[in-house]
TORKOL-4160 file (C-alpha; in steps of 0.2 Angstrom, whole numbers, padded with zeros to 4 digits, m for minus):
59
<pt num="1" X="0416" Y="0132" Z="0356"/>
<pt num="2" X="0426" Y="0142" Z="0368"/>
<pt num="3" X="0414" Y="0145" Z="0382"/>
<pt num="4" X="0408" Y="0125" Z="0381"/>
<pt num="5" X="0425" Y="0122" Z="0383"/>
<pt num="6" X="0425" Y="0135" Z="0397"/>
<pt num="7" X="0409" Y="0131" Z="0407"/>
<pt num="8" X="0416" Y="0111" Z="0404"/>
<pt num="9" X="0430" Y="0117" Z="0415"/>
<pt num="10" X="0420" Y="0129" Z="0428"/>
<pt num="11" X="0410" Y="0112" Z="0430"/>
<pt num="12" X="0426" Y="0101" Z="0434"/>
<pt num="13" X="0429" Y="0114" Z="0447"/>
<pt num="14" X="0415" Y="0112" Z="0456"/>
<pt num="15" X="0411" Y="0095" Z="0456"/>
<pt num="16" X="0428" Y="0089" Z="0459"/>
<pt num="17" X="0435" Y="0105" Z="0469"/>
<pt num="18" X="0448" Y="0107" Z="0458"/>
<pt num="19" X="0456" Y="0123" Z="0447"/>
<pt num="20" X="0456" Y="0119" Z="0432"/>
<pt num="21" X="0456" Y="0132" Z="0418"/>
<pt num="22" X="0458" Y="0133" Z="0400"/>
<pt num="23" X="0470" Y="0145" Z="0390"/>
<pt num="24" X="0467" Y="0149" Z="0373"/>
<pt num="25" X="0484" Y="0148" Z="0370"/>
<pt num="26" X="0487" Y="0131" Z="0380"/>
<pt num="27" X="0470" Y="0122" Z="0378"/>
<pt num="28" X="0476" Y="0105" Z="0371"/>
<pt num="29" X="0488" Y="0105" Z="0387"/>
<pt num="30" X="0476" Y="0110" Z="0398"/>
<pt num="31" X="0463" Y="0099" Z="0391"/>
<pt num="32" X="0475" Y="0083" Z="0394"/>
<pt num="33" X="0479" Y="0089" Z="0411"/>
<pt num="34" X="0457" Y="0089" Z="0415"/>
<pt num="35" X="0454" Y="0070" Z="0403"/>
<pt num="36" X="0472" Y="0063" Z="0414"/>
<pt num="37" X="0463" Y="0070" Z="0431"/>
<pt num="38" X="0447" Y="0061" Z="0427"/>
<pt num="39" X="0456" Y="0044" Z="0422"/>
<pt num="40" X="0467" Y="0043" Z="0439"/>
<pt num="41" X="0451" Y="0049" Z="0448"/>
<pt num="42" X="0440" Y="0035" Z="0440"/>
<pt num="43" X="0451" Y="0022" Z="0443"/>
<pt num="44" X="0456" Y="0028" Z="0461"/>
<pt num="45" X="0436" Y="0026" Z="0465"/>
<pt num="46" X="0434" Y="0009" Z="0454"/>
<pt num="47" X="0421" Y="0019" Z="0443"/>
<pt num="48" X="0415" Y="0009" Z="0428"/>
<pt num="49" X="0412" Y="0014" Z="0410"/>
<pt num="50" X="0400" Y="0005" Z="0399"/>
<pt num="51" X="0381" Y="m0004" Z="0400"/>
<pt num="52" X="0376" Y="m0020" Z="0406"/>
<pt num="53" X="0388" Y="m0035" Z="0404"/>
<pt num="54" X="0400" Y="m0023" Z="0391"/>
<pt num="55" X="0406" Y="m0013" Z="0410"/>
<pt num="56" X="0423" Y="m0010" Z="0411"/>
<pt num="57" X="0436" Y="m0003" Z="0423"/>
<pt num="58" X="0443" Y="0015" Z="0414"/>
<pt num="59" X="0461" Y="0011" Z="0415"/>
């Protein structure tokens, strides 16, 4: 679970050119930080979540 978790946030990094990384003794923390990134982002960039007529704005 550890290196998903891991080569989850080495992907983050490259795709969004940030530096996130994961502790082991901080992960929930730092996990938060990464899901709180992503939310701000999608909204930022009006990206939707959802299929067909169900699309909503992540908020």
């Amino acid at each position: 679970m550890s290196a998903k978790v891991d080569d989850g946030a080495q992907m983050m990094n490259r795709e969004y050119m940030q530096s996130f990384c994961i502790l082991k003794a901080s992960r929930i923390p730092n996990l938060q930080r990464i899901v709180d990134y992503l939310k701000d982002y999608c909204f930022a960039h009006a990206i939707v979540s959802g299929r067909g007529k169900g699309k909503v704005y992540i908020t």
